[in-house]
Backbone as a chain_set.jsonl record, in Angstrom:
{"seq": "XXXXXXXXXXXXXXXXXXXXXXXXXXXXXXXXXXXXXXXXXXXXXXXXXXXXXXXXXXXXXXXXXXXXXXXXXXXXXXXXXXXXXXXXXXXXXXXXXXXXXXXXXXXXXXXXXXXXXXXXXXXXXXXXXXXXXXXXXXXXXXXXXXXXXXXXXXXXXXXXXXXXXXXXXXXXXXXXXXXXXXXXXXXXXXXXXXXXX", "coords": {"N": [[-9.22, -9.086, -24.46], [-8.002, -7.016, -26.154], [-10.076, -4.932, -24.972], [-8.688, -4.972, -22.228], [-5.811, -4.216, -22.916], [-6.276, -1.413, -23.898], [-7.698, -0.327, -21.604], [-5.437, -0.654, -19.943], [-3.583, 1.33, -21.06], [-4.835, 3.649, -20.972], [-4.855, 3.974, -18.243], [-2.007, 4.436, -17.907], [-1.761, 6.281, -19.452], [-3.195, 8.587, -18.026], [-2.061, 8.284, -14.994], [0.608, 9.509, -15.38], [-0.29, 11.725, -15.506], [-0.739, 13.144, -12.892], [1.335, 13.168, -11.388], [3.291, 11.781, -9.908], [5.07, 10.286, -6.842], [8.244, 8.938, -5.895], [8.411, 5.825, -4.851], [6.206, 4.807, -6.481], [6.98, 5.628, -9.09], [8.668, 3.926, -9.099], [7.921, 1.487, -9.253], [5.502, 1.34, -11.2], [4.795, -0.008, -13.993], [4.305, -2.791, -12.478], [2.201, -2.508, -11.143], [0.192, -1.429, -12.266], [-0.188, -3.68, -14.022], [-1.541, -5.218, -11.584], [-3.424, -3.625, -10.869], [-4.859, -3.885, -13.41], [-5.878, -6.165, -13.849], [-7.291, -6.562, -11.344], [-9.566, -4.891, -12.153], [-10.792, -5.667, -14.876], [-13.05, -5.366, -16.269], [-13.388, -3.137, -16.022], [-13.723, 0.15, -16.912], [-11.356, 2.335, -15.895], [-9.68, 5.328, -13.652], [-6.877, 6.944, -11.965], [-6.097, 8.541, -9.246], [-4.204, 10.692, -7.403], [-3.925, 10.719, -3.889], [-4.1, 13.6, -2.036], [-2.605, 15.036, 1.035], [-2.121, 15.993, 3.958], [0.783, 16.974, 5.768], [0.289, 16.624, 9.024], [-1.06, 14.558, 9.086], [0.684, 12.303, 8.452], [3.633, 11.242, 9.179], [5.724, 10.1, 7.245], [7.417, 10.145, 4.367], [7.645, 8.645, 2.382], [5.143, 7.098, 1.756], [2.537, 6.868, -0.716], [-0.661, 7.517, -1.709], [-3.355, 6.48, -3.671], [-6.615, 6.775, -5.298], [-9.054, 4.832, -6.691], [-10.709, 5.353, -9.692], [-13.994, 4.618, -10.768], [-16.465, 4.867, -13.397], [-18.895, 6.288, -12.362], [-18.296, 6.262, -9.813], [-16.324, 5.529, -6.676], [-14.199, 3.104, -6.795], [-11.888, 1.71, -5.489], [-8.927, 1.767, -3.419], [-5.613, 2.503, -3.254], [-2.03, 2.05, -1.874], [1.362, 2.632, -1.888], [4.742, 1.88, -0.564], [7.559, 2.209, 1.33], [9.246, -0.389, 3.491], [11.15, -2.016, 6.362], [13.854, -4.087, 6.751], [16.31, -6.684, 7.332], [19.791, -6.229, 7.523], [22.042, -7.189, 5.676], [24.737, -9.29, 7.844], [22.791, -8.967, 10.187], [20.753, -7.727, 12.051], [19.607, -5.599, 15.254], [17.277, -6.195, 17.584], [13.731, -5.704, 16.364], [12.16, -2.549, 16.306], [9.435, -0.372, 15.796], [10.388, 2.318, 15.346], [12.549, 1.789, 13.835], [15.346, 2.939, 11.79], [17.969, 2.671, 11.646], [21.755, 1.952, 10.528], [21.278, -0.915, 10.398], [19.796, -1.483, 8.817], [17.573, -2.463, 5.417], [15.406, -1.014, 2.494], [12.187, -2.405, 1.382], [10.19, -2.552, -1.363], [6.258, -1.672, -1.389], [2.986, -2.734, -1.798], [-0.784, -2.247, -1.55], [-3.722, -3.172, -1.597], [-7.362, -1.484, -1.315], [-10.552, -2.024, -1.293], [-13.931, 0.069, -2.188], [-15.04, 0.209, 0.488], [-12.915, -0.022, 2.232], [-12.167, -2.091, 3.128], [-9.3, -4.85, 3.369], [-8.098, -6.01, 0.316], [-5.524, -7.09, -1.122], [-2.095, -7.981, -0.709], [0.919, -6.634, -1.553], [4.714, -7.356, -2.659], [6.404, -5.323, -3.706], [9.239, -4.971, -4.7], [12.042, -6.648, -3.122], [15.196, -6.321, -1.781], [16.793, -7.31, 0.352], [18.817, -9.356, 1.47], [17.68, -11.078, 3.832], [14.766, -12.45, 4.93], [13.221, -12.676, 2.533], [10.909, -14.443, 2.855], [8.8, -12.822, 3.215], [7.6, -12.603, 0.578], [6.273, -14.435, -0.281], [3.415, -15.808, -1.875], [1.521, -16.9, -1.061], [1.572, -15.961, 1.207], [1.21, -13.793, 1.651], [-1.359, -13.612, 1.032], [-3.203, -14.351, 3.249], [-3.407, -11.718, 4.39], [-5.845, -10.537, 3.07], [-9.181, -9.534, 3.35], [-8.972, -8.351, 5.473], [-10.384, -6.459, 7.587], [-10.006, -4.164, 9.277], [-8.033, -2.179, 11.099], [-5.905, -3.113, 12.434], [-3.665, -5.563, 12.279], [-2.528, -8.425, 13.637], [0.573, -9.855, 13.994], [2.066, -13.045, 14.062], [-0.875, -14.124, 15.451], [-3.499, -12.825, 13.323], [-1.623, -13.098, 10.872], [0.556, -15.73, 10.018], [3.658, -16.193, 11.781], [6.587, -16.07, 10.556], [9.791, -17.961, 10.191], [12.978, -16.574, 10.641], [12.238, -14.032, 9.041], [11.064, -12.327, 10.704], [11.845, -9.859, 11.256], [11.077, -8.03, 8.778], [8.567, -9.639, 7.972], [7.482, -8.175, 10.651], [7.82, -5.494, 10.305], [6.577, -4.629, 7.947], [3.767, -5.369, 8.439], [3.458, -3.302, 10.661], [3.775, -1.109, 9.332], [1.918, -1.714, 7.196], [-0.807, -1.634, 9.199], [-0.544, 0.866, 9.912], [-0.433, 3.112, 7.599], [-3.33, 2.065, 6.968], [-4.634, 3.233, 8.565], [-4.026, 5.685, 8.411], [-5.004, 6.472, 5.873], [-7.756, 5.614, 6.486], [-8.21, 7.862, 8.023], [-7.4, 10.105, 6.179], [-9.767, 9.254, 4.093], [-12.377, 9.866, 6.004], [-11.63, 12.655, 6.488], [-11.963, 13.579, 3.576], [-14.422, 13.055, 3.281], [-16.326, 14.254, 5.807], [-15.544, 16.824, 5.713], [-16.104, 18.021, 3.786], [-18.973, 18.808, 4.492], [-20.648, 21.124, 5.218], [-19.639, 23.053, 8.064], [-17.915, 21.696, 9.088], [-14.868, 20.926, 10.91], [-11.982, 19.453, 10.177], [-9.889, 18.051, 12.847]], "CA": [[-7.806, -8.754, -24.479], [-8.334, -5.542, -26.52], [-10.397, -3.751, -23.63], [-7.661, -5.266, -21.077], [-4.465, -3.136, -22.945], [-6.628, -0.149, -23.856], [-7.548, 0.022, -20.18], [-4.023, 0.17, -19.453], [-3.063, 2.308, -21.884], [-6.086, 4.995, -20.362], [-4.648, 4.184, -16.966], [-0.509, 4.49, -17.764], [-1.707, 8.099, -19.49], [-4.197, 9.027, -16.501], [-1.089, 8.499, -14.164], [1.509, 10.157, -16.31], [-0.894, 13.527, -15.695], [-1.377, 12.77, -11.47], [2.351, 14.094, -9.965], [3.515, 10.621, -8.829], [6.278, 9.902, -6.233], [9.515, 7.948, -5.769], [8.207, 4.567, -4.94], [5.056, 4.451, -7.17], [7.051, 5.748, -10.175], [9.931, 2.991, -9.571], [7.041, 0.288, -9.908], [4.687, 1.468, -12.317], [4.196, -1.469, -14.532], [3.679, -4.057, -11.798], [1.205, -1.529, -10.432], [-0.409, -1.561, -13.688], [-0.518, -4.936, -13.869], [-2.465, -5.227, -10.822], [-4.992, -3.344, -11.369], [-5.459, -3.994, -14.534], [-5.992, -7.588, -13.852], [-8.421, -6.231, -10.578], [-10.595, -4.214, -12.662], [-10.531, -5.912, -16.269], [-13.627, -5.214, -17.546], [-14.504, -1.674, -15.797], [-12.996, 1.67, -17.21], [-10.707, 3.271, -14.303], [-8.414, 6.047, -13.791], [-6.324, 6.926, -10.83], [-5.898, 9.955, -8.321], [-3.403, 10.686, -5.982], [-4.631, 11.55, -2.778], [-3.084, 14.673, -0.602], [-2.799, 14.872, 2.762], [-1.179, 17.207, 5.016], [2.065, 16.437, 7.213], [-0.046, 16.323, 9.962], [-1.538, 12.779, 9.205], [1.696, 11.415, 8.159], [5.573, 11.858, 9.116], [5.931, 8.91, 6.6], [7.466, 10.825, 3.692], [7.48, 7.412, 1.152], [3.639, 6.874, 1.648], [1.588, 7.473, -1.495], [-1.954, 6.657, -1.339], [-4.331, 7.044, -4.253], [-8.034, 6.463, -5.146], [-9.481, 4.295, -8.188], [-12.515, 5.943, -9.601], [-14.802, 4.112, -11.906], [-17.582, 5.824, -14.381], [-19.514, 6.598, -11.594], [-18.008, 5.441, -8.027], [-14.284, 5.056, -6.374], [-13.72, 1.963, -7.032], [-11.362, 1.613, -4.409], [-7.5, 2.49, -3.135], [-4.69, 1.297, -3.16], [-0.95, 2.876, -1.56], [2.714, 2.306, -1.935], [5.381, 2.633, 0.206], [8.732, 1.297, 1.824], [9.369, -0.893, 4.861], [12.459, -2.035, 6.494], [14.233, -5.259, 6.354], [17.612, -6.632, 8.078], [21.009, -6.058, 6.308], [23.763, -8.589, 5.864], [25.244, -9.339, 8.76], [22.119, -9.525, 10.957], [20.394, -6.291, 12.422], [19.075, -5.392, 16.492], [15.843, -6.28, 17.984], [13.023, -4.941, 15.638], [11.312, -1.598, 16.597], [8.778, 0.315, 15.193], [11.254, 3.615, 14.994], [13.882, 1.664, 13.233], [15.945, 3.49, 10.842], [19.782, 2.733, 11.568], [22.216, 1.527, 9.369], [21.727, -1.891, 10.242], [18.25, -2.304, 7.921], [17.381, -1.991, 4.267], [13.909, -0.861, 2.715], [11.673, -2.819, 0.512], [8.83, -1.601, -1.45], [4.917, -2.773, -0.913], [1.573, -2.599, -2.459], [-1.753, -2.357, -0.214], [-5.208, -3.079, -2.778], [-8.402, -1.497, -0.765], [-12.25, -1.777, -2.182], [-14.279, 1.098, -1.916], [-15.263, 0.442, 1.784], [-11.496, 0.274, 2.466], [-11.575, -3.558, 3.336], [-8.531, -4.885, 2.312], [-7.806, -6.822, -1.018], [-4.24, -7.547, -1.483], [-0.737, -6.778, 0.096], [1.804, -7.446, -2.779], [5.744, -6.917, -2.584], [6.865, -4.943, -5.242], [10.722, -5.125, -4.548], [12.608, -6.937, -1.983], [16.144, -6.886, -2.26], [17.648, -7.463, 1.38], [19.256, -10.7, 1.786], [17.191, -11.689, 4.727], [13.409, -11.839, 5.501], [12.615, -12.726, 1.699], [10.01, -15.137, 2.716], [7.574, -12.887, 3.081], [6.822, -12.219, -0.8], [5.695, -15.863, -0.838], [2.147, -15.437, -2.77], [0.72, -17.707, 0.214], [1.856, -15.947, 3.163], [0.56, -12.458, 1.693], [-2.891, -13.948, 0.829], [-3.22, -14.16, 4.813], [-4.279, -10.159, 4.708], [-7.025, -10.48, 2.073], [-10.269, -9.335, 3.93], [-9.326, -7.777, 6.639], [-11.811, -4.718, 7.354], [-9.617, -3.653, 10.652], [-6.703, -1.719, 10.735], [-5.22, -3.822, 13.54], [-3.29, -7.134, 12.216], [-1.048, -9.023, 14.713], [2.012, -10.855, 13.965], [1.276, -14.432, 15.203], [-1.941, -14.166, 15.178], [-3.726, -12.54, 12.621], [-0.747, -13.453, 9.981], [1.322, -16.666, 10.168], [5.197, -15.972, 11.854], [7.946, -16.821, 9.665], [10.772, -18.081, 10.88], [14.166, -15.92, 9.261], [11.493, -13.269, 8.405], [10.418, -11.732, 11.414], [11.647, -8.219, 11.487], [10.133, -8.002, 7.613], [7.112, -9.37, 8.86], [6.198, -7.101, 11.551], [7.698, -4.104, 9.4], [5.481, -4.939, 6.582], [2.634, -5.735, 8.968], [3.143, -2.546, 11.495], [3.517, -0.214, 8.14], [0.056, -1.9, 6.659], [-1.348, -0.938, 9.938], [-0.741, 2.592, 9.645], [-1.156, 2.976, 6.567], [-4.558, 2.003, 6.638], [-5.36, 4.444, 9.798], [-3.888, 6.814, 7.416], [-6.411, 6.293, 4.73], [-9.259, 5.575, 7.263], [-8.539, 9.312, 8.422], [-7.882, 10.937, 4.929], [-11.293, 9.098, 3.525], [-12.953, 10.663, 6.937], [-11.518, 14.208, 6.557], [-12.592, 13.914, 3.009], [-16.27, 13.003, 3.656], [-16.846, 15.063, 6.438], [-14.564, 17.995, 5.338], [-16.952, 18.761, 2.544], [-19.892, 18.812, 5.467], [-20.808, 22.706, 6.181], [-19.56, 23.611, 9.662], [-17.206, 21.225, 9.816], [-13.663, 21.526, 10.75], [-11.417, 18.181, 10.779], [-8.657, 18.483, 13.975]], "C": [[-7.603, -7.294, -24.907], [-8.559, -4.326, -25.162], [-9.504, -4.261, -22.321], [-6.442, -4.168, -21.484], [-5.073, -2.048, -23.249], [-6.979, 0.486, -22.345], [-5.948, 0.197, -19.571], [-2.964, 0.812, -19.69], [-3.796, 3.856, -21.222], [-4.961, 5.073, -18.726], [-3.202, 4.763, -16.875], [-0.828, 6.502, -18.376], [-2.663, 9.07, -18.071], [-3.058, 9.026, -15.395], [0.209, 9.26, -14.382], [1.162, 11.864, -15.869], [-0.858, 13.509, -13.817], [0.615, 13.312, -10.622], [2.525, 12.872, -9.074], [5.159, 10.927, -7.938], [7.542, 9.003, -6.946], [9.114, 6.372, -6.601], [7.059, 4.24, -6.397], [5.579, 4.514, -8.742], [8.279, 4.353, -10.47], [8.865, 1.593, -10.228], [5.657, 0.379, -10.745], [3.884, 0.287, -12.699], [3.548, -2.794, -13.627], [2.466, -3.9, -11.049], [0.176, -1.803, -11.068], [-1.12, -2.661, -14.124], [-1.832, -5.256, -13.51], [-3.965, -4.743, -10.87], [-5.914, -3.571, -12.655], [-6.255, -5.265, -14.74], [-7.453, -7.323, -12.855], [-9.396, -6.026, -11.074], [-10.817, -4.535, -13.963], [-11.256, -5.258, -16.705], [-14.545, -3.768, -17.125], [-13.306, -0.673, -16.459], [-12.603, 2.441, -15.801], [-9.514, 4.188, -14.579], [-8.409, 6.351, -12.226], [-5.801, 8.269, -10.278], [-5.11, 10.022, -7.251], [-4.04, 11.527, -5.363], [-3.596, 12.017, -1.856], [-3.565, 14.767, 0.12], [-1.771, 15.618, 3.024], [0.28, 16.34, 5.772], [1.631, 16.477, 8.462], [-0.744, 14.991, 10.463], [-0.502, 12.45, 8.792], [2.636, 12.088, 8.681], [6.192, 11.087, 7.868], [6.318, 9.393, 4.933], [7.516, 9.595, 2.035], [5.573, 6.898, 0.973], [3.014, 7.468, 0.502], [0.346, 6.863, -1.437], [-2.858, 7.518, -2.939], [-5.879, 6.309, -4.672], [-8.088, 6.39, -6.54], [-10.328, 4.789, -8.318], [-12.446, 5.316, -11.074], [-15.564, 5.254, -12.248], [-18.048, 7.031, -13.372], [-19.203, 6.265, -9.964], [-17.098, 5.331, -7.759], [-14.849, 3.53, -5.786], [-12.991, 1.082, -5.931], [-9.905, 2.639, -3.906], [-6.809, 1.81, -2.788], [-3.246, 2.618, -2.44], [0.367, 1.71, -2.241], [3.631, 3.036, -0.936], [6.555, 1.845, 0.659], [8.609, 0.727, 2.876], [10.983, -1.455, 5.271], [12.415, -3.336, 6.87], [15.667, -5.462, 7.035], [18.37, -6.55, 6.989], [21.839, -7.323, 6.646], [24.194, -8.794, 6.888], [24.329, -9.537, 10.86], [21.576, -7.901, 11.353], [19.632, -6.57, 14.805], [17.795, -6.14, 16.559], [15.151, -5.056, 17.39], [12.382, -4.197, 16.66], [10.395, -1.048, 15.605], [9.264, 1.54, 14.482], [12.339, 2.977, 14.493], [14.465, 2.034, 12.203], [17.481, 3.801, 10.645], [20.139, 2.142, 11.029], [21.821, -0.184, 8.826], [20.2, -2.496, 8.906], [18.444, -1.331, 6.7], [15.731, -1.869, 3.579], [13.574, -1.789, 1.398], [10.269, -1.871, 0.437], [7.336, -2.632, -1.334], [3.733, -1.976, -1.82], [0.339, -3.126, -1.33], [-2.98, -2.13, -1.649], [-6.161, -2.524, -1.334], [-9.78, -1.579, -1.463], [-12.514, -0.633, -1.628], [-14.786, 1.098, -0.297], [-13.908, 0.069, 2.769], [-11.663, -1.096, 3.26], [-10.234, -3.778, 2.147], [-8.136, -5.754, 1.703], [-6.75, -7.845, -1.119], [-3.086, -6.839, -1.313], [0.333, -7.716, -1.026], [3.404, -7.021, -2.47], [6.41, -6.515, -4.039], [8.711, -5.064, -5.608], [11.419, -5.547, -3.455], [14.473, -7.524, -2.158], [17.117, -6.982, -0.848], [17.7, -8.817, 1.018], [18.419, -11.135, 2.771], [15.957, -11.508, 4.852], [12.612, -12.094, 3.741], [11.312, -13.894, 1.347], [8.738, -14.691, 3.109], [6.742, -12.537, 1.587], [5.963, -13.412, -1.439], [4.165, -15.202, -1.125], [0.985, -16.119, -1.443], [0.689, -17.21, 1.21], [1.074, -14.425, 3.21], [-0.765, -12.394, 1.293], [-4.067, -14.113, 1.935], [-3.641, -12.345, 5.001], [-5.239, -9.68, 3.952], [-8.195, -10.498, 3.373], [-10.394, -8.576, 4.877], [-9.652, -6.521, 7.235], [-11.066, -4.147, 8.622], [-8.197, -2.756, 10.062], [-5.295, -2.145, 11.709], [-4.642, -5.141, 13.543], [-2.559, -7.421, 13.159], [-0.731, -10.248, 13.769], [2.106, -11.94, 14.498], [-0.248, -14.755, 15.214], [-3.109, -14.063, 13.903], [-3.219, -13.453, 10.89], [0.237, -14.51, 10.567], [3.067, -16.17, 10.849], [5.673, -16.915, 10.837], [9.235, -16.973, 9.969], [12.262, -17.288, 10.453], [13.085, -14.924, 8.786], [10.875, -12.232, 9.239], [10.44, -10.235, 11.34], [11.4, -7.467, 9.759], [9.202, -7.514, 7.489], [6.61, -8.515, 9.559], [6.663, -5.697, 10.853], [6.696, -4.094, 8.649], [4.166, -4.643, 7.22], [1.929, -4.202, 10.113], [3.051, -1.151, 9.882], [1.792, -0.363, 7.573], [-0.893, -1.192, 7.55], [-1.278, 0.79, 9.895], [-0.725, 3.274, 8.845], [-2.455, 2.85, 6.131], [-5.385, 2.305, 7.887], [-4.941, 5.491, 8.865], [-5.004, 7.142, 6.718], [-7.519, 6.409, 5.328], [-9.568, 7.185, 7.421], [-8.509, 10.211, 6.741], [-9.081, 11.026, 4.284], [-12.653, 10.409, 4.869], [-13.262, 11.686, 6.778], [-12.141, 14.21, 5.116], [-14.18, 14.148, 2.546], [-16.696, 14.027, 4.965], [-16.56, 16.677, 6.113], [-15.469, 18.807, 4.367], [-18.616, 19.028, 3.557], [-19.933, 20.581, 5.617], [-20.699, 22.522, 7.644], [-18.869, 22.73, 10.321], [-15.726, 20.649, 9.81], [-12.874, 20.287, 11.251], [-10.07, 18.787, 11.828], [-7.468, 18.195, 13.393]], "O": [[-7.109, -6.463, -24.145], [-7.867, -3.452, -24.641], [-9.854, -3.715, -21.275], [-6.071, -3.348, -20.644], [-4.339, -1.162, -22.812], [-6.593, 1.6, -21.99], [-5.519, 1.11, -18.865], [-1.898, 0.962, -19.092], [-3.199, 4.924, -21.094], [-4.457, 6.107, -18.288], [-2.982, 5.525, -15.933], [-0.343, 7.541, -17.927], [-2.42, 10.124, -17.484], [-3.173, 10.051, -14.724], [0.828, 9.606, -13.375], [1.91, 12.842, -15.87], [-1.191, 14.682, -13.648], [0.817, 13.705, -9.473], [2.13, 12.778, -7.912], [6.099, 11.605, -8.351], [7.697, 8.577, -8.091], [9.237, 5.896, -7.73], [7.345, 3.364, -7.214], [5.034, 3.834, -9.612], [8.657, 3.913, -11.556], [9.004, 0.954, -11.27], [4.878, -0.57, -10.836], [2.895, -0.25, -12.201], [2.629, -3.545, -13.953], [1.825, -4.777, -10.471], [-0.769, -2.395, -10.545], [-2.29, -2.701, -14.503], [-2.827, -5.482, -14.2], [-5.091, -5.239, -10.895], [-7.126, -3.485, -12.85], [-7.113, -5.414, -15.61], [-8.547, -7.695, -13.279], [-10.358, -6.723, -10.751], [-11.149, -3.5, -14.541], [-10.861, -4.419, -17.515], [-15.644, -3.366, -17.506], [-12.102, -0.921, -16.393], [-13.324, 2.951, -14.943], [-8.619, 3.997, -15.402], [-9.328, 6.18, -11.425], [-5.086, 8.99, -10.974], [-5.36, 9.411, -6.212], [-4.568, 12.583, -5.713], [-2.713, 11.45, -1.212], [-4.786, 14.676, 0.247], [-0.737, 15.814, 2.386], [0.415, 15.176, 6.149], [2.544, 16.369, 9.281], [-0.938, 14.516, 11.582], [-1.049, 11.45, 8.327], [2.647, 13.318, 8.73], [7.27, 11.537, 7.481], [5.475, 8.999, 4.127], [7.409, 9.961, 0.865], [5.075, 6.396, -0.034], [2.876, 8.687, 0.602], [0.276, 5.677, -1.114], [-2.929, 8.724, -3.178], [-6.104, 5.193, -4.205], [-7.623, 7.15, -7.389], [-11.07, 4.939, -7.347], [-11.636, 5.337, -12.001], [-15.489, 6.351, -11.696], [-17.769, 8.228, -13.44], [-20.079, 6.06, -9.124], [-16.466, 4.868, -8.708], [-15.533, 3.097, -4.859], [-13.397, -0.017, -5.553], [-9.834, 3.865, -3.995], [-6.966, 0.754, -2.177], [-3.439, 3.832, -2.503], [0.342, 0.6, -2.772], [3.536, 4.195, -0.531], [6.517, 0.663, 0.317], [7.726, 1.246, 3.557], [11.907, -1.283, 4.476], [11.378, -3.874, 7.258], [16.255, -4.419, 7.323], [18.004, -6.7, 5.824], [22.093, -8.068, 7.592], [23.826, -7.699, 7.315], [24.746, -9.889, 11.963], [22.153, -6.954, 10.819], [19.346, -7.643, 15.337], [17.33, -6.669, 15.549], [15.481, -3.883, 17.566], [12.024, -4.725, 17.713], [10.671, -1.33, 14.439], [8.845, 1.891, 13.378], [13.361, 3.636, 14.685], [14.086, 1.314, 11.279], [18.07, 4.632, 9.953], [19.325, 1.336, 10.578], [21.908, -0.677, 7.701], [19.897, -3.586, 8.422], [18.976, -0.224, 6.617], [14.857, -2.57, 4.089], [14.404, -1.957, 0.505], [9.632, -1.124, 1.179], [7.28, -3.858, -1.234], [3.752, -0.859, -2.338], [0.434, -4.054, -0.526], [-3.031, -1.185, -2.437], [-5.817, -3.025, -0.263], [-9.808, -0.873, -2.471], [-11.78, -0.132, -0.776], [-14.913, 2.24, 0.144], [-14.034, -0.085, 3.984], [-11.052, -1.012, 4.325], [-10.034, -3.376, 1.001], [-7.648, -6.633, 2.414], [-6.905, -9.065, -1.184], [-2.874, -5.651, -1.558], [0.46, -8.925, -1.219], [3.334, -5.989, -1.802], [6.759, -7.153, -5.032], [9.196, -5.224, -6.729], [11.454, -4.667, -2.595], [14.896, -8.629, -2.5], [18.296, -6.688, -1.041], [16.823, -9.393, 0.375], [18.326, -12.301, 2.389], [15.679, -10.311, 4.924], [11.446, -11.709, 3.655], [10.846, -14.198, 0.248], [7.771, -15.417, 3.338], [5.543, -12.273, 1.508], [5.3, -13.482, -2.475], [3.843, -14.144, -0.585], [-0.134, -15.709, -1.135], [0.03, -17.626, 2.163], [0.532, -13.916, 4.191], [-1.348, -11.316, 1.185], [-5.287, -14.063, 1.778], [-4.265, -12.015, 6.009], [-5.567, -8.497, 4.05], [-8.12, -11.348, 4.26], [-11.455, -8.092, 5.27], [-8.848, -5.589, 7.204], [-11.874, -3.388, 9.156], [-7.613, -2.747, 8.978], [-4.149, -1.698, 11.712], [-4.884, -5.912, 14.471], [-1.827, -6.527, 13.582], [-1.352, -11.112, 13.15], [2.272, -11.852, 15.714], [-0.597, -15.891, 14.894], [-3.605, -15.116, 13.502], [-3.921, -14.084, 10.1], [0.771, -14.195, 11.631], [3.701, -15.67, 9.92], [5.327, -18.029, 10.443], [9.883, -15.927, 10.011], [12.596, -17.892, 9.433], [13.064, -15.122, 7.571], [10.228, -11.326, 8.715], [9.457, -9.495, 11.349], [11.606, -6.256, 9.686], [8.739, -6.404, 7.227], [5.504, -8.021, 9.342], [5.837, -4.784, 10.863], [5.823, -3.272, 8.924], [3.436, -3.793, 6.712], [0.752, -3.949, 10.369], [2.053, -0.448, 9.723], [0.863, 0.444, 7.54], [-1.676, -0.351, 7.111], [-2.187, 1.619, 9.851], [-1.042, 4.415, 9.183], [-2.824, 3.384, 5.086], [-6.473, 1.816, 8.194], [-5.855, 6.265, 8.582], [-5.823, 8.015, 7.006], [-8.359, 7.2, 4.899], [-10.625, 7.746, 7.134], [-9.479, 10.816, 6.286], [-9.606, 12.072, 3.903], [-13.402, 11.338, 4.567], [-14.416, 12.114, 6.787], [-13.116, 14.959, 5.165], [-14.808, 14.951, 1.857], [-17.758, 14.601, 4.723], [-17.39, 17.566, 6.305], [-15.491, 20.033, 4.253], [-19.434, 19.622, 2.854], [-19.024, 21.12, 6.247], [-21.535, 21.932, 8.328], [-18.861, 22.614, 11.547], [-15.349, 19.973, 8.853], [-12.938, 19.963, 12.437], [-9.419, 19.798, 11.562], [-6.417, 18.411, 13.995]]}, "num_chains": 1, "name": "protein.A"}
């Protein structure tokens, strides 16, 4: 219990020094939580990872990297997705950002070979679509080493949840092409003679 709150006492000052965002600073503690619970009995601190505006347009995306003693640990992001509003919203797109939707926030766990862990909802406050924070339905993206889930397939549909769902689900996805390419550019990037596009 001891080395459980001193670890997240190391980790809440280790992030305090790191230049966090929006989203990451609204959920902190549940952040905290998480990992703290992930990693009990290793010593970790946490790094935000930069990236250019040329891998993202996605200006809510934070992504950072766990590093143990000796090893990153893994990574984890935060970020918003969109959700219907009161009254009902259009046929979901990928580019949707008109009045009729509201954003929730998300949590993405990766291990160090960027399989992924755990997709958590850190805030969901639209009226509609709140069945995907069920603990069961988001336990459905534990493992999956791709960056390609489908909706139906992959992950269960939910009925009253759909344009959530594939927000949640098309965000995870790119999100974790994001990361695939930042980890990339950072491993090769340090390579003599060689210049990421």
């Amino acid at each position: 219990m001891k080395k459980t709150i001193l670890t997240f006492i190391l980790f809440k000052l280790i992030v305090m020094q790191v230049g966090i965002g929006q989203v990451y600073e609204r959920h902190e503690r549940k952040i905290g939580k998480v990992l703290t619970k992930e990693f009990e009995s290793v010593e970790f601190d946490i790094e935000k990872v930069q990236f250019g505006d040329s891998l993202v347009q996605n200006q809510d995306l934070e992504v950072f990297k766990i590093n143990g003693k000796e090893s990153v640990l893994g990574y984890f992001l935060v970020d918003n997705a969109t959700a219907c509003r009161v009254g009902g919203c259009p046929v979901y797109s990928r580019d949707t950002q008109s009045g009729n939707y509201e954003l929730f926030s998300y949590f993405v766990l990766y291990d160090s070979n960027l399989n992924l862990k755990q997709v958590k909802i850190l805030e969901y406050g639209p009226e509609y679509g709140y069945e995907i924070t069920s603990k069961r339905w988001l336990r459905q993206f534990a493992g999956s080493k791709d960056c390609h889930i489908d909706y139906g397939e992959d992950v269960d549909a939910i009925t009253g949840a759909t344009i959530s769902a594939r927000s949640l689900i098309d965000n995870v996805n790119d999100a974790c092409e994001i990361l695939h390419k930042i980890i990339l550019k950072a491993e090769l990037g340090s390579k003599p003679g060689y210049a990421f596009p």
